[in-house]
Every structure is written in structure tokens, then in C-alpha cells.
C-alpha positions in Angstrom: 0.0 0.0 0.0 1.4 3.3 -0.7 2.0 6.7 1.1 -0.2 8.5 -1.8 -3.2 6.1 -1.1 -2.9 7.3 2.4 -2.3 11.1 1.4 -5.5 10.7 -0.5 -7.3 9.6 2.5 -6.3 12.5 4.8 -6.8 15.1 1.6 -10.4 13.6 1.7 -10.8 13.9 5.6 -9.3 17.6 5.2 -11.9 18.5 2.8 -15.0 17.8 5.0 -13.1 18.9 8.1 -13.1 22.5 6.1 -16.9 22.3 5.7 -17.3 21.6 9.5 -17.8 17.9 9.2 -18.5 15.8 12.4 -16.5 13.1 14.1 -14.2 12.5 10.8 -12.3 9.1 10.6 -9.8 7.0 8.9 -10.4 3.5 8.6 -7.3 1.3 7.5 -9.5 -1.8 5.9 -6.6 -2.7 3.4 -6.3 -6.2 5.1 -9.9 -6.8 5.4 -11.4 -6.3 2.1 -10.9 -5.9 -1.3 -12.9 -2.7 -2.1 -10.9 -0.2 -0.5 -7.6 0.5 1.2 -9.3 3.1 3.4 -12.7 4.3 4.5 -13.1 7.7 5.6 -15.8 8.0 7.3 -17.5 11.7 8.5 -20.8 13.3 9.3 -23.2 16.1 8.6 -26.0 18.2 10.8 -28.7 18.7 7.2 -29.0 17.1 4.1 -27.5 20.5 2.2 -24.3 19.9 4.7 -23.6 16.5 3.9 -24.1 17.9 -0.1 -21.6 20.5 1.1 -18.9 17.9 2.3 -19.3 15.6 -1.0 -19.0 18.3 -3.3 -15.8 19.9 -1.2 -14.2 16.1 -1.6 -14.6 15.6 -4.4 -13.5 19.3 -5.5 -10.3 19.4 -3.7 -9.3 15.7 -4.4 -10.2 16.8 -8.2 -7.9 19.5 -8.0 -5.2 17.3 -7.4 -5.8 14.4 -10.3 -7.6 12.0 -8.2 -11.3 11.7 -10.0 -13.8 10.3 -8.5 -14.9 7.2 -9.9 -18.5 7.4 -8.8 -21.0 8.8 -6.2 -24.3 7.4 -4.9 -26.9 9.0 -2.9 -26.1 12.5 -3.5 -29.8 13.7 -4.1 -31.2 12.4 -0.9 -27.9 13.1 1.2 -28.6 11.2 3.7 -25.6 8.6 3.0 -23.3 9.9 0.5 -20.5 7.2 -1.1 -18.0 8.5 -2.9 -15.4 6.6 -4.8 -12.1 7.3 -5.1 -10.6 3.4 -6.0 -8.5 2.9 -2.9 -10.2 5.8 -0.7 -14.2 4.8 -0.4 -15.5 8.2 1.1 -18.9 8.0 3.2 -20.8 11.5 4.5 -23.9 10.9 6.9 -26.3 12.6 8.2 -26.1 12.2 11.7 -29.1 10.0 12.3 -27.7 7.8 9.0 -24.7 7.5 11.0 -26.0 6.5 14.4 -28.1 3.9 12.6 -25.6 2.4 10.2 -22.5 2.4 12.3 -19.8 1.4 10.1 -17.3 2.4 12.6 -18.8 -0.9 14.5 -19.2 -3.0 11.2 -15.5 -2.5 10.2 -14.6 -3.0 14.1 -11.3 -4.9 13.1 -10.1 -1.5 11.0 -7.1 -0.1 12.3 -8.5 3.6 13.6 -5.4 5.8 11.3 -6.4 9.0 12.0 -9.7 11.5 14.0 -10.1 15.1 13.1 
């Protein structure tokens, strides 16, 4: 796994920490699954916030030549993916959060990094 996978990860939990994203994580899953090296995993108070954080990911991370490779549930907001390849990003609402608790799910992840 390399440094710029990781750099990717913390320019992603920079980018929501800028629009006042809650409770932002790093998740190191890169031995537990295939998907993803990291999660990053962050939070929302409205539906137009957690729009707010996605579009600020995936505008800074675009900025720097990392596309994004797709996006799901940005009209609702309520649980935004974004896909980076190695970097999975996932923006609740805080309610979405509570309920789905991937921090819990992903329990064996190695906790890299809290903003």
C-alpha cells in the first residue's frame, strides 16, 4: 500500500473537516477487504451539509488528479458514497450514522487518523 493512497485519504478527511464535518475518521481496511484500502468515514448536521462535504471532496481531491470514480446518494444526502478506487469516502447525516454504524461494522479497522 502506498504513502499517496494514504495522502489521498487525509486530503479527503481535510476537505470535509473545512466544511465543518463531524466526528471525521480514517479507517485502515486494506487487510480486510478488497474494495478499498481506506474508509473515511465523517458526518453532517442537514441534508445541504452533507451535499456541502461531498462536493468539497470531491472538489479538492479533483484538484489534485484524483477523479472520482462514482458517487451514490447525493440527491437524498442522507448517506453519500464517494469513490475514489482505494479511498471509499462516506458523508452521513447524523441519524444515518448512528443507525448504520460502520465504525462498529468494520470493528477490526485499524483507527489511522480523527479530526
Amino acid at each position: 500500500m502506498s504513502t499517496k493512497v494514504m495522502e489521498v485519504a487525509k486530503l479527503a478527511a481535510d476537505a470535509a473537516a473545512d466544511k465543518k464535518a463531524r466526528d471525521v475518521v480514517i479507517l485502515d481496511i486494506h487487510g480486510l477487504s478488497v474494495i478499498a484500502d481506506y474508509f473515511v468515514i465523517c458526518s453532517g448536521n442537514s441534508n445541504t451539509q452533507v451535499q456541502a462535504i461531498a462536493k468539497e471532496v470531491r472538489e479538492k481531491l479533483g484538484k489534485q488528479n484524483i477523479p472520482c470514480k462514482g458517487a451514490e446518494g447525493l440527491d437524498e444526502a442522507k448517506w453519500v458514497l464517494l469513490d475514489f478506487g482505494d479511498v471509499v469516502v462516506h458523508v452521513f447525516r447524523q441519524e444515518e450514522r448512528e443507525f448504520y454504524n460502520l465504525e462498529r461494522l468494520w470493528a477490526d479497522a485499524q483507527l489511522v487518523m480523527q479530526v
